[in-house]
Each structure stands twice: as C-alpha cells, then as structure tokens.
N, C-alpha and C positions, 0 to 999 in steps of 0.2 A: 563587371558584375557588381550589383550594388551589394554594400556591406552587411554581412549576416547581422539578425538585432542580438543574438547573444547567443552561449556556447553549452553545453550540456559536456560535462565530463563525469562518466560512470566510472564504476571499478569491471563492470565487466558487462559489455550491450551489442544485440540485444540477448537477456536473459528470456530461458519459459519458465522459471521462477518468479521472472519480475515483467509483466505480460502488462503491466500498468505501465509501465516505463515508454514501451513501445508505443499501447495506444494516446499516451500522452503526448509525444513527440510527432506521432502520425496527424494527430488531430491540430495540431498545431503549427503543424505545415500547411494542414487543409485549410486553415485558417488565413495563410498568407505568412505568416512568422518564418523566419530564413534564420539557419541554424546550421552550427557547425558540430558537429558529433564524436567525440571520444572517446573510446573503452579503452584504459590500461591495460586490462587483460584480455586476452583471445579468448573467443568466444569459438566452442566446439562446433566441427560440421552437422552432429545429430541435433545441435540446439537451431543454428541456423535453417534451416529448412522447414522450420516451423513460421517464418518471417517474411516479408513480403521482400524480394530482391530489391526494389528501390530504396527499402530502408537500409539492407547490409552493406549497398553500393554508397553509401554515403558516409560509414562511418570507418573515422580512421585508430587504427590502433594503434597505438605504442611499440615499439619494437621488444624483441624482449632482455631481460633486464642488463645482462651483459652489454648489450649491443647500444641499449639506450645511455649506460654510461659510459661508454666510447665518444657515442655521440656527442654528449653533453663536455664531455673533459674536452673535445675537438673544439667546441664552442667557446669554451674560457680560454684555447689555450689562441683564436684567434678574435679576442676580446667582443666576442657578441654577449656576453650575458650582465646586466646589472651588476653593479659592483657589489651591492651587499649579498648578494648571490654568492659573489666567487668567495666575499670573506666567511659566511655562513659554509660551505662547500669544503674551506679550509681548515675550519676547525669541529666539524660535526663530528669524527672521528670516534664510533663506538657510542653516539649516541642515538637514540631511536626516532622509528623513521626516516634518516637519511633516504630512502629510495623517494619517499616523497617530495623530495627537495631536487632530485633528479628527474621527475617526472612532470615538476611544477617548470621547469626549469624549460625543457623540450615541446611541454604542450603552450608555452608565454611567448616562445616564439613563433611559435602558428599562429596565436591568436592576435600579437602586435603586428603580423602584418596582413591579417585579415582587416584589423580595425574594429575586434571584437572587443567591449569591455567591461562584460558582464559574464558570469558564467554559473551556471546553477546545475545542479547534483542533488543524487536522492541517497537517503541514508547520512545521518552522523558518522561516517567511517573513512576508508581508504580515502574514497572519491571527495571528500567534505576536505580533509585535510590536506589532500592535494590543493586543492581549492583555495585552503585559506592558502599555502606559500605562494599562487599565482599570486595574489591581492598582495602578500610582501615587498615579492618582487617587482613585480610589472604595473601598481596599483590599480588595477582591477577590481572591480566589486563580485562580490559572492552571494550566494545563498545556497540554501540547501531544503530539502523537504524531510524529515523527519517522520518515522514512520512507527514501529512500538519497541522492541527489544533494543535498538540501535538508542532510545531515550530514556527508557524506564532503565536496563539495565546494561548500560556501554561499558562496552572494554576499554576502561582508562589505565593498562599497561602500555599499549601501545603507539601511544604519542600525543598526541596535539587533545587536553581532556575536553568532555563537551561544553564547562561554561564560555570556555577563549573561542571555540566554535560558536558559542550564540552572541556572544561579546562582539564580533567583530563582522558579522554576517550583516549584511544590509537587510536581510530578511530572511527571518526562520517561516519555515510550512509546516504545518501541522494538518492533521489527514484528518481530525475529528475537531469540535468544540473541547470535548473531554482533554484533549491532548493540550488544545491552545491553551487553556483555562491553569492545566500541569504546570506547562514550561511558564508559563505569564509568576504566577504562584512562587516557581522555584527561581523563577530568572526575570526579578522583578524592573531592574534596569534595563532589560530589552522589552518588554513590555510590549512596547507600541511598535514594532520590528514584527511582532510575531503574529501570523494570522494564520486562518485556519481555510485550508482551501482542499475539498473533499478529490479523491481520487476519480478518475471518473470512468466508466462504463460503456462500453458499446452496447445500447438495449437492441435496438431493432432487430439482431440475430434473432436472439432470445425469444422475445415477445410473439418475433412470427412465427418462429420454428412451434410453439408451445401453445398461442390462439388454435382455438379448437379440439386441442387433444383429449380424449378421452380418459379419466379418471377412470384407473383398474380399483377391481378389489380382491381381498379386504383393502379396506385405505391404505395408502403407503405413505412412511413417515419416512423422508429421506434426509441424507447429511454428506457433507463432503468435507474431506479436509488430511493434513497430515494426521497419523494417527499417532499422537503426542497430547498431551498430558492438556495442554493450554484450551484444545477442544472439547474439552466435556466430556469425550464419546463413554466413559465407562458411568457419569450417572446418566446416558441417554440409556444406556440398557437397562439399570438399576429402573429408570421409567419404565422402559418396555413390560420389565415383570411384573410392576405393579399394572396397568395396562393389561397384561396377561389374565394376573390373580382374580380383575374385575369383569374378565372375560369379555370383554373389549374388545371386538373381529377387529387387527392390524397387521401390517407388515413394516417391515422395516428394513433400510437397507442404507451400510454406511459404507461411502465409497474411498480410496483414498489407502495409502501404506505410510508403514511407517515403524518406526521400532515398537511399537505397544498393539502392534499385528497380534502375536501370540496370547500376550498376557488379556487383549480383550475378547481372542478368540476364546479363551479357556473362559473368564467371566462368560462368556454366552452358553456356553455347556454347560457348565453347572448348575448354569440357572435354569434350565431347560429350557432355553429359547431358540434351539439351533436350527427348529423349524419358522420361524418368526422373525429373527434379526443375523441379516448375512451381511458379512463382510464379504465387498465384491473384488474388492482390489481398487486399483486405478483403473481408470476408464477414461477414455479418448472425449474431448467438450461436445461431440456432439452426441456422443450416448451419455453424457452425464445432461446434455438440455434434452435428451429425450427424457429421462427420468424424472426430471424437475415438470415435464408435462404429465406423466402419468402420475406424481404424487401427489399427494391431500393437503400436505403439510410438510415445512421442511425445518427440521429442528436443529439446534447447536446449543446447545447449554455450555457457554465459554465459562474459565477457568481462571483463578491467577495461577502460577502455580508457585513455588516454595520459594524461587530466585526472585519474585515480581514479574516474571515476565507473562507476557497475556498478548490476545489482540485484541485491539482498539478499535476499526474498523471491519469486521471481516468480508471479502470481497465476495464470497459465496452467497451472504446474505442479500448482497443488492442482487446477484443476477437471481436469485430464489423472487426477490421482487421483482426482478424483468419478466418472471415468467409466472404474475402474478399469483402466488402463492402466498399463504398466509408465513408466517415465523413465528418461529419458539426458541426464543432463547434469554441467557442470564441479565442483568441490568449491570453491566460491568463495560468500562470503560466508554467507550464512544456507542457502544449498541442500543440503547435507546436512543441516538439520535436515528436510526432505520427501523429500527421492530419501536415504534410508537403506542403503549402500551392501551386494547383495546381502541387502536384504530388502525393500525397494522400486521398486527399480532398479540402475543399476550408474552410476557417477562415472568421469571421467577427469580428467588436472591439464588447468585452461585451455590454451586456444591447441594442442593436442596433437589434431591429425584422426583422427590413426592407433588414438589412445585410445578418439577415438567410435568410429571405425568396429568394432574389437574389440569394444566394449560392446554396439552394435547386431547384429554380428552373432551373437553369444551367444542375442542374445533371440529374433532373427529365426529362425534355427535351431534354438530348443529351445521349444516352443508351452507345455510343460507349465512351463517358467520364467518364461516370458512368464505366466501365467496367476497363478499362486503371486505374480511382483511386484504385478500386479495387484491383485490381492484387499488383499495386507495392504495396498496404497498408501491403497485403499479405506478400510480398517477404519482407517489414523492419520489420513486426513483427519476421518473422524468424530470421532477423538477429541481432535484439537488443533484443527480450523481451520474446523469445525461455526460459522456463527454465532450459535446459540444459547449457544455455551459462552464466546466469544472476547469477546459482549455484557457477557455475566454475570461476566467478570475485569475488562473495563474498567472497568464499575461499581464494583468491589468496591473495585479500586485508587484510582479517583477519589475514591471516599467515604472511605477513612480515608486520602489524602493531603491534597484539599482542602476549602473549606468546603461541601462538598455537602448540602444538604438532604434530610432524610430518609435511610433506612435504607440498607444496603448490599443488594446482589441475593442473593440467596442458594443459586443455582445452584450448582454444584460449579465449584472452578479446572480448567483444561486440564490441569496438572502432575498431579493425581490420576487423570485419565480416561488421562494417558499412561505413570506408571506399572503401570497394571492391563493398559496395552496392550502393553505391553516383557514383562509376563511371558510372552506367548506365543510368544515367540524361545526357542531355547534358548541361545544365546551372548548375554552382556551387550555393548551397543552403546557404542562408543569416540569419543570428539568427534573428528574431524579435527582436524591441527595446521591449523593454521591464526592672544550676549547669555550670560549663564550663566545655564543653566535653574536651577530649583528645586529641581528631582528628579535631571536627569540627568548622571552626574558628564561 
C-alpha cells in the first residue's frame, strides 16, 4: 500500500460538535490525499451514527489510558522507543501532561512505520500538544489549525503553553484573516508559518434543499446557535422589540440550547414578545435548512464576552449563505470577512440592538435588497468556503510547510476564486478597523 501523505491526530473523532473536522477529512480523501486517522479519545455510539461508516472504519483509537500505559512501559521495557523518550518518561514524575507523552509515544510508533511524517490536528489543546512530543521524539513535523477560544483564551494550566506550540509548528491555521493577522501581531517570529485557511462547507445540500422555497409571513428572522452569551441572542430580542414598538410585521425564531434557555426565555416575556420570538430548542439540520428556506433574514449579532472569548468564523453564517439569505450580524472578529457590509448583508458595532434592529429593518422592508444580499452571499460562499476549495489550500499549505508526502493538491487557492469574485462589485471592498526532562526546557 503506498504511504499515507500525512496523519490527523484529534482529541476525539469523529465529533457532532466538530462536523468540520469530518467534512474536512472526507473531502480530502475525495481529493486523493491518503491519511492515517487518530482519536485519543472514544468517541460515543450516539455520536457515531451520525457519520458515514467509511469514515469510523478508518480511525484508530487509543486504548484507554491504563492500558495505553501498559503498553507504552512494554515498549521501553523491550527497547522500542527513542531514548530521549524513555529519559523524559523517567523523570516527568508529577509533572503535567505526562499522558501526553504516553500517547505521543504509542501513536510515533504507528506512524514510523507507516512512513508517515507529518501530522496535523485542530484546536491548540490535547491533540496539538500531543503533537508537538511526536515531533520531539520521532522528528516528525506538526501543525495544527487553531480555531477561537483554544487562541484567544487557552488554558495555559495544562501543559505545553501556546507560544512553544506556534514556535515549533511548521504551520499554524487560522480559520479567518482576523485570526491570521492576531497570531502574526502576537507571534511575530512565526509570522511567515501562519496562514489562514477558511473552514470549509458542503453547499450543495443547502442550496438545493432551500432553491425555491417559499418565503412565509410575517418575515422570519431566524438564528441558530448555542444559547451562550458569545451569540448575541439577548440583544437580537432587545432588536426584536424595537422591531415590534415600530410595528414592523416579523417573526422570529432562535433555534439552539444552552444554559441561557431560561434567562432568554424570561427576557422574551417581559418584553412581551412571546408571541413573535420563540425559542425552539434544537432541531435536527434538516428542519433547521428547512427554516433557513422559509426565513427573510438570518441574524447573529456576535459578542465578545468578559473572558475574550467570541467567534471568529461562525459556521451558521456560511450555510445562512448556502441558502442564500441575507445576514445581520456584529463587525467582530473574522465576520465581516462573510456578512460584507452592504454586499452581503449589513453589520452593526457589538452590543448595539438599535444597530440590528436598523439593519433588519432595511432588509425586511426592501425584498429587492433582501434578495441582491442573498445571491452575492451565495456566489462568496462558493467561492471562499466551497469545501472543495478550502481542502485543496489546506493541502497545498501543509505540503510546502511540512514533511508531507507526496504532491501538493492542485486545485486553485480561495484568494484567486475571490479575486475574480470582488470584480463583480463596483466599489473596491475595505477591511473593517478592527526530574529535568530531555527535551523539555
């Protein structure tokens, strides 16, 4: 069998948390790319069956953690493992992460004799830091994709902190420009290491389930998401009322749980909206693309919230764009690179209700603007967050940053397909301001 070009090691795959991971991996088989697959942690049988069987037959897990240190002490004790390994091993005693060092340990020898020697992981965390001790031990090259809380606000208790992770990574990912532009700013030595390579989306579902559908009324203003602080959802209500007060025929409907269920249930009582904005719960993706066909408008007014933590990307917005619909949301973090202000949708500054409600009612009111944001939302999702295109840059980046085997993809970058797609603006578009180990010092 010829040699995989390099190795994916998560903390836990596949996730329905992390539904990006998956189509990342899928689409990059479809591509031709040959890939070895690791999740440390077992992944549930309700989770699995959300997942195509060709993908779960492929990936190998870890044993669990007893058993994997069994195995690993078997290993030193019949001298398979790298010597700085076993001295690292010898004296880590009581200091943090050890497990890491046993998991770096167990997955270095699948992968040396695969003839694997690249291996890249999402999230700055478990999976990253595994990572980097394969690269200690086995010298292997790494990367990792970085994503928002895991950058903005990392748990630096728990072992390996994020600069010695960019420091030593053949290449950091970043899911926005916003993001690239962060880490480049904060971690100016990796600079030229760090690129920014968008997440990417299956449209075609979307697009055709949603071509045609008829727009109910009153309009509906819909949103999806955890119901957590970082989403906006309590000044999308504080909109709604105002929306209401100007007696402005809408509906609204935010789908999604979360600990701040109650506390926005009771804001929508009091406000007397509780005939106008329902909390639905969660909802299965395909009544949530049915929804995204029958609404006008799909809003998010993101948030920082007190820790720094936010999102950067949010993935609901593109597929709001798969099923072209206009967008309303904050100018924070990577979101104006998707909601392109007045050619997309329309932005307001965070925390500002008065701003959605303006923006919303612009769209609600003018069906021919509503329709125009739509479309082009449509035509940039194809041409940046398509994951045909967003596979074929990750590749391209991995193979001339690390030791990847075999060729590059040879797909076209997104940055080409979104030039050709800005010509069709006639105004040029503006960024928004905006013991002592061995190895380990």
């Amino acid at each position: 069998m010829p040699r995989p070009h390099f190795a994916y090691v998560f903390e836990r795959f596949p996730s329905f948390t992390q539904t990006f991971c998956a189509r990342e991996v899928l689409e990059l088989q479809r591509q031709g790319t040959r890939l070895l697959l690791f999740s440390i942690r077992s992944t549930g049988e309700e989770t699995l069956r959300h997942f195509p069987q060709e993908l779960i037959d492929q990936v190998i897990t870890l044993p669990p953690a007893d058993v994997l240190t069994r195995e690993v002490e078997a290993m030193k004790e019949r001298r398979e493992l790298p010597q700085a390994m076993v001295l690292t091993l010898r004296g880590w005693s009581g200091r943090p992460d050890k497990a890491r060092i046993y998991e770096a340990a167990w997955i270095g020898q699948k992968l040396r004799a695969a003839g694997v020697r690249h291996v890249h992981t999402h999230f700055a965390g478990l999976a990253a830091r595994t990572a980097w001790w394969i690269r200690q031990f086995y010298g292997l090259s790494y990367s990792f994709t970085g994503h928002a809380n895991d950058l903005f606000c990392p748990d630096e208790a728990t072992g390996l902190k994020l600069p010695r992770l960019i420091q030593d990574a053949a290449a950091v990912i970043a899911v926005s420009d916003y993001t690239a532009a962060w880490l480049r700013e904060n971690h100016p030595a990796a600079a030229d290491r760090i690129h920014r390579v968008y997440n990417g989306l299956d449209l075609d579902p979307i697009t055709q389930a949603t071509a045609g559908t008829v727009k109910i009324t009153p309009p509906l203003i819909f949103s999806v998401g955890r119901l957590i602080e970082k989403k906006g959802f309590a000044d999308l209500i504080r909109a709604c009322a105002l929306l209401r007060d100007q007696a402005l025929p809408f509906q609204c409907r935010i789908t999604g749980d979360g600990p701040l269920q109650d506390a926005l249930a009771s804001q929508i009582e009091t406000a007397g909206l509780s005939s106008q904005v329902i909390l639905t719960g969660p909802l299965s993706q395909p009544d949530i693309i049915q929804q995204l066909g029958e609404a006008t408008v799909f809003a998010l007014p993101c948030v920082t919230e007190a820790d720094g933590g936010r999102d950067v990307l949010p993935t609901v917005l593109m597929e709001a764009m798969a099923a072209a619909l206009p967008c309303v949301s904050t100018t924070l973090a990577g979101v104006p690179e998707m909601v392109l202000p007045e050619k997309t949708g329309l932005l307001a500054p965070e925390r500002d209700p008065a701003g959605i409600a303006a923006a919303l009612t612009r769209i609600l009111t003018d069906p021919a603007l509503a329709q125009r944001f739509g479309q082009a939302g449509l035509a940039l999702a194809r041409t940046l967050f398509a994951k045909e295109i967003t596979a074929a840059h990750l590749r391209q980046v991995l193979t001339s940053s690390g030791k990847v085997n075999g060729p590059p993809a040879s797909l076209p970058l997104a940055a080409a397909h979104l030039r050709q797609f800005l010509r069709g603006f006639s105004k040029p578009l503006r960024a928004p301001a905006s013991g002592k180990s061995a190895v380990f010092p």
